[in-house]
KOLBA-553610 format. One record per residue: residue number from 0; x, y, z of N, C-alpha, C in turn. Coordinates in steps of 0.1 Angstrom, whole numbers, plus 5000, padded with zeros to 4 digits. Layout:
BEGIN
<NUM <X Y Z> <X Y Z> <X Y Z>>
...
END
This chain:
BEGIN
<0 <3859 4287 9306> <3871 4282 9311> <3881 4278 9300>>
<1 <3893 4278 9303> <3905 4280 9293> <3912 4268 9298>>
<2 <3916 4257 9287> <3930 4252 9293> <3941 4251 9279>>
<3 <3949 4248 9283> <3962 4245 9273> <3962 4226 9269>>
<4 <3963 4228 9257> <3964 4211 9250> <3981 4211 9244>>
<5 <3986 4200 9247> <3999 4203 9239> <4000 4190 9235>>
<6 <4009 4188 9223> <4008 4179 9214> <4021 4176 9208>>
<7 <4026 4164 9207> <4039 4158 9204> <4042 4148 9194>>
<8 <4053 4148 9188> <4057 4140 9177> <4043 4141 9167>>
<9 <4036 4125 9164> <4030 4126 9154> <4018 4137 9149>>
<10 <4010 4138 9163> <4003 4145 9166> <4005 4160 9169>>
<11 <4014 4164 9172> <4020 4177 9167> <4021 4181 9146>>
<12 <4025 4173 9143> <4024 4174 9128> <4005 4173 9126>>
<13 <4000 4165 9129> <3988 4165 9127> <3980 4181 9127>>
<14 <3977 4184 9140> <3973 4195 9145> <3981 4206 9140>>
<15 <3993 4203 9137> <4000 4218 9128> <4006 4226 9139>>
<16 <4005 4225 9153> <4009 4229 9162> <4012 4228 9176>>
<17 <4023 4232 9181> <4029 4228 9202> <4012 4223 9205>>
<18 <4008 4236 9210> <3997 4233 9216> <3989 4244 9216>>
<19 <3975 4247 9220> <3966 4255 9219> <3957 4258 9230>>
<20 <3950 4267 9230> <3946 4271 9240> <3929 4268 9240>>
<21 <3923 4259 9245> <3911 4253 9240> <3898 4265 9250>>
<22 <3890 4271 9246> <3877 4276 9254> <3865 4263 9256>>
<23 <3863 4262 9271> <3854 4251 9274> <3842 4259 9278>>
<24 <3827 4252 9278> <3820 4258 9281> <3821 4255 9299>>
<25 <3820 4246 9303> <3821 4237 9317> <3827 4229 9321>>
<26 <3828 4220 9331> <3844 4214 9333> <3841 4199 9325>>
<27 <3849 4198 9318> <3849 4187 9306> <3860 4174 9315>>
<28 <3851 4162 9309> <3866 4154 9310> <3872 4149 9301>>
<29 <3883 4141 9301> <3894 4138 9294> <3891 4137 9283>>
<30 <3877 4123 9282> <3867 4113 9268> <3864 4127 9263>>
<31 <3858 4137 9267> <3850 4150 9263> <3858 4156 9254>>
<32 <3869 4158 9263> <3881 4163 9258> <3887 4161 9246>>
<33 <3892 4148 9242> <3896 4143 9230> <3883 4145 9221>>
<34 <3866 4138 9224> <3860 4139 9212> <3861 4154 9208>>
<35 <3857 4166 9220> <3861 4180 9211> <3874 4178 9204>>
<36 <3884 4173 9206> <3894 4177 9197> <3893 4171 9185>>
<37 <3890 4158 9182> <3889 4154 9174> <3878 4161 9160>>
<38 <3868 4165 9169> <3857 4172 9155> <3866 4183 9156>>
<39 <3874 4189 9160> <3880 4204 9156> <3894 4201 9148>>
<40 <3902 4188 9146> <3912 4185 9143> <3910 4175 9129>>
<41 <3900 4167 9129> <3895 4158 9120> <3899 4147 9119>>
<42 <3897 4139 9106> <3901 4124 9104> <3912 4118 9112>>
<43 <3924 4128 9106> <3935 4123 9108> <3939 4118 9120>>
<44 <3934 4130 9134> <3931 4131 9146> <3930 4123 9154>>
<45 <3914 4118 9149> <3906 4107 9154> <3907 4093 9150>>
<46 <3920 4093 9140> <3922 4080 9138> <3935 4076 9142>>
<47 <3944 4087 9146> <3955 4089 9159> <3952 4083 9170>>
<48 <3942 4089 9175> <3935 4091 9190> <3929 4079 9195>>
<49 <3917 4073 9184> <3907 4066 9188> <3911 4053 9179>>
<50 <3906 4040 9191> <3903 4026 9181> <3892 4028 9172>>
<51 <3891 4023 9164> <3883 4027 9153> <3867 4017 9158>>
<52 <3870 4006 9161> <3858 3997 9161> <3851 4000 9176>>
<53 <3859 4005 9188> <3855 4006 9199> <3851 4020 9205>>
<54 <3861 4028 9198> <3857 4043 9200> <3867 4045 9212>>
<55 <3873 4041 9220> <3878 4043 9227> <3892 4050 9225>>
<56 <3899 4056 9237> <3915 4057 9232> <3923 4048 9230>>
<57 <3932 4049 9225> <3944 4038 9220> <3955 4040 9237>>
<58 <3956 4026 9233> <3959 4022 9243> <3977 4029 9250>>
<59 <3981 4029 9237> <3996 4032 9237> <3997 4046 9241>>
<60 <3989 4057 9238> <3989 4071 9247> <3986 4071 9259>>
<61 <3993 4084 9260> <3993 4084 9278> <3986 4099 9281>>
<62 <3976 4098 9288> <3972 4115 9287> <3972 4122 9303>>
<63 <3978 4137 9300> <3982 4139 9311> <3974 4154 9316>>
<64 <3971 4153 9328> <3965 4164 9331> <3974 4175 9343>>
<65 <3979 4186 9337> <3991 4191 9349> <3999 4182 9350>>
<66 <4010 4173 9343> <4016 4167 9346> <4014 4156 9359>>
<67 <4004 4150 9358> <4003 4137 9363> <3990 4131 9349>>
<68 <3997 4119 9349> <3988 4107 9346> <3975 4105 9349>>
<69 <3964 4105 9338> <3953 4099 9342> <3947 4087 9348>>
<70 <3957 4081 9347> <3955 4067 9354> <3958 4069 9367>>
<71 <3962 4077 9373> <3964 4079 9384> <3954 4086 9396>>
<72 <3945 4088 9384> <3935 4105 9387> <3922 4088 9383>>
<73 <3912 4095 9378> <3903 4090 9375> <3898 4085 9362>>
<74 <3909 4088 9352> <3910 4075 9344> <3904 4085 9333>>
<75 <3896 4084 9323> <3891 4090 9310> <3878 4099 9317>>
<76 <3874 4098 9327> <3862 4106 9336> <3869 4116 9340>>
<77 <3884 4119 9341> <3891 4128 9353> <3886 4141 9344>>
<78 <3881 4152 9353> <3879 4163 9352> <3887 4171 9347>>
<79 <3889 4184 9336> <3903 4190 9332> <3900 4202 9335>>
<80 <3905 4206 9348> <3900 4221 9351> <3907 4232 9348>>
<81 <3897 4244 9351> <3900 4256 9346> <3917 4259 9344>>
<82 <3922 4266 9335> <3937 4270 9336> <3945 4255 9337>>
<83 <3944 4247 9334> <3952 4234 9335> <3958 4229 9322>>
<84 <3970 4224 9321> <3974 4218 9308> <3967 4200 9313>>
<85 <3968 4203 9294> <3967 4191 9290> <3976 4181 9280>>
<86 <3982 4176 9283> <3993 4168 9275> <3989 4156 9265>>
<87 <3988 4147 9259> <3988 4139 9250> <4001 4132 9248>>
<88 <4006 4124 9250> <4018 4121 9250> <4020 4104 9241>>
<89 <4029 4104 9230> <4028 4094 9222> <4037 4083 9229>>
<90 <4038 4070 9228> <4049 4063 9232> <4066 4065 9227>>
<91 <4071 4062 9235> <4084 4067 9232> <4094 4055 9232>>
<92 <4097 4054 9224> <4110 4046 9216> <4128 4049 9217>>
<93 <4136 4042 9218> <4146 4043 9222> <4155 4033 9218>>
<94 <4167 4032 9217> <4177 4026 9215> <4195 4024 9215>>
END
């Protein structure tokens, strides 16, 4: 199974690129999702991504699957199926 990851502001410089096209073996969720990315992206990544003492995601991203919100879906468990984008989205600032 194939989905698309795309990646913005800080985390686009990180990863070096828009977004990529990730090969899954079976249907992964979101938590799955990020730890693969992180061992294929590294330090920098996972210290983007994750609180460091809790392991968890940071609070301030928003992650999106097909353009809807995970929070809306099932939260860090939501399934990312076949052919589906995946967004990452940084907080956004304004003035």
């Amino acid at each position: 199974m194939k989905i698309t990851v795309q990646y913005f502001a800080n985390l686009r410089e990180i990863v070096g690129q828009r977004e990529e096209i990730v090969t899954l073996s079976n249907e992964t969720s979101v938590l799955e999702l990020l730890q693969l990315l992180a061992a294929r992206h590294g330090k920098d990544f996972e210290q983007y991504v994750f609180e460091p003492k809790s392991g968890t995601p940071k609070a301030f991203l928003q992650f999106l699957v097909d353009g809807r919100s995970i929070m809306r879906l099932d939260g860090l468990r939501t399934a990312v199926p076949d052919n589906s984008k995946f967004a990452i989205i940084p907080p956004v600032g304004g003035g």
